[in-house]
Structures are given as structure tokens and as C-alpha cells.
N, C-alpha and C positions, 0 to 999 in steps of 0.2 A: 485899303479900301475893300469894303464887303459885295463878293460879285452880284449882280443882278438874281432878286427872288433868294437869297440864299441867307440866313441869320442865325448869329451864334449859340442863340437858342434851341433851334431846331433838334428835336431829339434825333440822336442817332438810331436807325434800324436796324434787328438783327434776324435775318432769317433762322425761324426755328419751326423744326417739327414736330407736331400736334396731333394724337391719335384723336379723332370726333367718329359720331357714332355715326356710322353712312345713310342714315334715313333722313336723319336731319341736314347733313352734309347737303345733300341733295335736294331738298327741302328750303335750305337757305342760297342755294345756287340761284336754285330755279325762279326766286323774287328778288334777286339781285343784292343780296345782304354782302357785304365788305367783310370778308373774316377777319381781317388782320383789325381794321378798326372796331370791328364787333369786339373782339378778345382785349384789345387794348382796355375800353370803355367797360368792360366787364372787372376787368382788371383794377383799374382805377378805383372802381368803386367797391369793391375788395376790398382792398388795400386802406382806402381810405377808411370803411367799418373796422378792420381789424387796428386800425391806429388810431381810431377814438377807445375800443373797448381797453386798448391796451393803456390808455392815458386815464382813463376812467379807475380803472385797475390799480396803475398808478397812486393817484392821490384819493383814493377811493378814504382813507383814514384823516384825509385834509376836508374832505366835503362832509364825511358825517360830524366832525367835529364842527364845520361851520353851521350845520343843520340843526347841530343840539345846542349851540349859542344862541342862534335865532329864534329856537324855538323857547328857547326859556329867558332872552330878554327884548326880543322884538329887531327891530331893525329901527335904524336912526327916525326914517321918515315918518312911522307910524303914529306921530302925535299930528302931524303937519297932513297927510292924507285928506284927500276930499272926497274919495272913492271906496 
């Protein structure tokens, strides 16, 4: 049985030290900014750009070959289009 407020998803935390530049430091103190959630959410969306360019990268030889079929016989719907 999973205790109260507590789920298995929950990411685990891990205290880490961070050099930031101290004007800002202070800066985002002072307006009550969440570091660890600021960094997270900074983080994520990192991550997330460098794991589409890297997927793009990837099949980057799959999409121009889809692009030069397209471009040179159409695409299915194009007789059917009302637009």
C-alpha cells in the first residue's frame, strides 16, 4: 500500500552544487524565484531541444528522401484536395 501524498513516480532529488553568478543570485532571491525548480524547468527544456536536434540529425537522410518523393510525385490526397 503507497503511504499518503507519496507516488512511485515521483522523481527522486539530488542535492547538487551550482556556481551562479551572485547578481543574479540575488536578484532572483529577492522576487522569490525557486532555484532548484527554475534549473529543473531550464533543464528540461534543454534537454528536450537537444533530443529533437539529435533525432532530426538522426534521420535527417529519411526526411530528405521523403521530401524529394513528395516533391517529385505529390502526395496521395492531392487530386482529392478542396484547398
Amino acid at each position: 500500500m503507497a503511504r499518503r501524498g507519496f507516488s512511485e513516480d515521483a522523481p527522486r532529488k539530488k542535492p547538487t552544487n551550482v556556481s551562479v553568478d551572485e547578481k543574479l543570485l540575488t536578484a532572483a532571491k529577492a522576487v522569490g524565484i525557486n532555484l532548484s525548480q527554475t534549473l529543473e524547468e531550464a533543464l528540461a527544456v534543454k534537454l528536450r531541444r537537444l533530443e529533437q536536434e539529435r533525432w532530426l540529425e538522426e534521420n535527417r537522410e529519411a526526411i530528405e528522401n521523403h521530401n524529394r518523393y513528395t516533391a517529385k510525385y505529390g502526395v496521395f490526397s492531392d487530386g482529392r484536395r478542396r484547398f
